[in-house]
C-alpha positions in Angstrom: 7.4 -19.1 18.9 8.8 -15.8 18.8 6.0 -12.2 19.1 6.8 -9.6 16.2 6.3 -6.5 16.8 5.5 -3.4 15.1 7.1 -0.5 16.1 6.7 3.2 14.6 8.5 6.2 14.9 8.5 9.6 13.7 9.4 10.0 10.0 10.5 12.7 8.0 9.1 15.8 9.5 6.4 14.4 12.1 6.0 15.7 15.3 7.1 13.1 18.0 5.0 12.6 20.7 1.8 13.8 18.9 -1.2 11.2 17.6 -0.2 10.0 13.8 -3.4 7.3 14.2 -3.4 6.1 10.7 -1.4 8.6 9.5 -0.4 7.3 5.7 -3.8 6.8 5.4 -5.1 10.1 6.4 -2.2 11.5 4.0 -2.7 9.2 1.2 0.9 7.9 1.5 -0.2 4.5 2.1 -0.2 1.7 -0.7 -3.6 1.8 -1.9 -3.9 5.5 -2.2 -3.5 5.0 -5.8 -6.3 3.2 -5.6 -9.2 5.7 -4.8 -11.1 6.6 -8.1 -15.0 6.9 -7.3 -15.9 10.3 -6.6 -19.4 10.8 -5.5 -21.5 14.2 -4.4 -23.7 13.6 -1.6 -24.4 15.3 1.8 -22.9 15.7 5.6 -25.9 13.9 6.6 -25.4 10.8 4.3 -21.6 10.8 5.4 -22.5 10.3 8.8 -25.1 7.8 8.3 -22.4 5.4 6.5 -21.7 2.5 8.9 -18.4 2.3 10.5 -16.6 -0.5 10.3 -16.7 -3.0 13.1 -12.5 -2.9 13.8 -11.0 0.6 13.2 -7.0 0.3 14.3 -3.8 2.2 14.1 -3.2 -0.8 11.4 -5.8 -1.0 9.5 -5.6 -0.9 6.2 -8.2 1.5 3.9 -12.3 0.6 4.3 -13.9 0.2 0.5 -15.9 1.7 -0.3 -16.0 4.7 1.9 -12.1 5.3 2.1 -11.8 4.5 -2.0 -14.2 7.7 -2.5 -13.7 11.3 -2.9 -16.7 12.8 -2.0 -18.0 16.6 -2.6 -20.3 18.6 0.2 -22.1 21.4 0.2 -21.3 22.8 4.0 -21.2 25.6 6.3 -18.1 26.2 7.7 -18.4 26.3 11.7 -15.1 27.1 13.0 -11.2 26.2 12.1 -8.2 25.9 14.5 -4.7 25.0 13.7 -3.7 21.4 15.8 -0.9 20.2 18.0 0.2 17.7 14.6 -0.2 20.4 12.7 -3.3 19.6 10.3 -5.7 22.3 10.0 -9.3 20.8 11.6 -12.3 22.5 10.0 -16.3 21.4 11.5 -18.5 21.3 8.6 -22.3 21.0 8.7 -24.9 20.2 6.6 -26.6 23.5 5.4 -30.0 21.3 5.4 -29.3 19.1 9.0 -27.5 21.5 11.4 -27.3 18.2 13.8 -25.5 16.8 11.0 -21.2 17.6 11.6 -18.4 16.3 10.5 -14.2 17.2 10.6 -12.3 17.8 7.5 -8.5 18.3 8.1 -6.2 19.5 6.3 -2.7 18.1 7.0 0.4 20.0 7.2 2.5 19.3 3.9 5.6 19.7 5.4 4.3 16.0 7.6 3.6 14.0 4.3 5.6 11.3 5.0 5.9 9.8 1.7 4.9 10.5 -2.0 1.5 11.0 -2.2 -0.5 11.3 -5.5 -2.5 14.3 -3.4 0.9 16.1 -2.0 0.4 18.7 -4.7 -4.0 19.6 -4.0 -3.0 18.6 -0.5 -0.2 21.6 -0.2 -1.9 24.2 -2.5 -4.9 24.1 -0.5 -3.0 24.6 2.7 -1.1 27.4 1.4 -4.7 28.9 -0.4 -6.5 28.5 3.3 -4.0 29.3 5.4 -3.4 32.6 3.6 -6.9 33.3 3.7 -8.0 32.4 6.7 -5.0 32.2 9.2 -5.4 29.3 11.3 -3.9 29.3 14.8 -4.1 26.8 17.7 -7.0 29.2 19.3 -10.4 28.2 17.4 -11.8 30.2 15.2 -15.4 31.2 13.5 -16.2 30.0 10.1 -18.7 32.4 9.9 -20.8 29.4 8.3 -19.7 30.8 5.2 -21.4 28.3 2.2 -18.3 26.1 0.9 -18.1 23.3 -1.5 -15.2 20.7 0.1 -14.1 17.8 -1.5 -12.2 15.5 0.3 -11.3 11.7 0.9 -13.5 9.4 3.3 -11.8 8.4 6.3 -12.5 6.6 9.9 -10.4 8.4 12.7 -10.8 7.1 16.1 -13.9 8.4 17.8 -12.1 10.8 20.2 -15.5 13.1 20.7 -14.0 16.4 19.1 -16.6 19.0 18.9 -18.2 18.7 15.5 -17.2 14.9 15.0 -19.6 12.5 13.2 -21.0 9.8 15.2 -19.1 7.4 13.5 -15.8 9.1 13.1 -15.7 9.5 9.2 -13.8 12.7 8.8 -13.0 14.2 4.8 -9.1 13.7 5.7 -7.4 15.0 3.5 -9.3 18.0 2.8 -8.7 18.8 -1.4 -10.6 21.5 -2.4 -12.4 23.9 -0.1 -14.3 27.1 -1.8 -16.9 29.4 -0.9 -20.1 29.7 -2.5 -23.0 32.1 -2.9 -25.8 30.7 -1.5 
C-alpha cells in the first residue's frame, strides 16, 4: 500500500518559513467559511470557558459550533504588536474578569490566500487600525482603552503567548474593533 502525503507550501503572498497553522481557516479561505452565520454577544470569560476540542491539527477542519460563530466582546485592549507572519496580535480582557484574556489577530490582507467572503471587513479594518494605532514588531500598550471586537471563533495551537486563553480560542480574524466610552 502506498503513504499519501500532504505537503504545503507557501501560496500567494505567505511568508515562507513562518507558522500558517490552519491558515485558511484563520483567514476564512477555507470551504466552509461560507458557512459561519450565528453571531452571538457574550464575554472573554465565556470564550475561554468553551471546551476545546479533543484533536486540534494543522488539518483539521472548522469546530461547530464555536468556529461557525461570530461573536461580539466588550474588552480592554492590553497591548498590540505587529507578528513575524504579519497578522496584527491584539490581548483582549474581560473588563469584568481581568484573569480572563484572549488573542484576536488581525491577518495581513496582502496573505489571504484565497477569496474570502471577509477579505473586504478583514482589509478595511487592517488599514482603519493600522492607521490609527501603528503596529510594529515591538509591543505596544492598549491603554485598556474599552473596545467592542467582533470576530470569528477559532482554536490555534496552545503556544503560551502572553494573553492566550487556556484553551487557545483566539477571535481570528478580527472584523470590527471600535472604542467605546465606558
Amino acid at each position: 500500500m502506498a503513504a499519501s502525503f500532504i505537503v504545503t507550501s507557501p501560496t500567494r503572498g505567505q511568508r515562507s518559513g513562518i507558522d500558517h497553522f490552519r491558515w485558511a481557516i484563520k483567514t476564512c479561505a477555507d470551504f466552509q467559511a461560507d458557512q459561519i452565520r450565528n453571531e452571538r454577544e457574550t464575554t472573554i470569560g465565556r470564550l475561554c470557558a468553551l471546551p476545546r476540542p479533543d484533536r486540534v491539527t494543522s488539518f483539521s477542519a472548522r469546530f461547530r459550533p464555536a468556529e461557525f460563530t461570530i461573536y461580539t466582546v466588550k474588552a480592554q485592549m492590553l497591548f498590540y504588536r505587529l507578528e513575524e507572519d504579519g497578522d496584527v496580535h491584539i490581548v483582549l480582557q474581560d473588563p469584568d474578569d481581568q484573569s480572563q484574556t484572549l488573542i484576536a489577530e488581525l491577518p495581513d490582507p496582502r496573505d489571504l490566500t484565497q477569496p474570502s467572503p471577509y477579505s473586504t471587513q478583514i482589509a478595511e479594518l487592517r488599514r482603519v487600525f493600522d492607521r490609527r494605532w501603528a503596529p510594529s514588531s515591538s509591543r505596544k500598550d492598549g491603554q485598556r482603552v474599552l473596545v467592542i471586537a467582533r470576530g470569528i471563533g477559532f482554536f490555534d495551537k496552545r503556544h503560551n503567548a502572553l494573553g492566550a486563553s487556556p484553551t487557545g480560542i483566539e477571535l481570528h480574524p478580527l472584523l470590527e474593533l471600535r472604542t467605546i466610552r465606558p
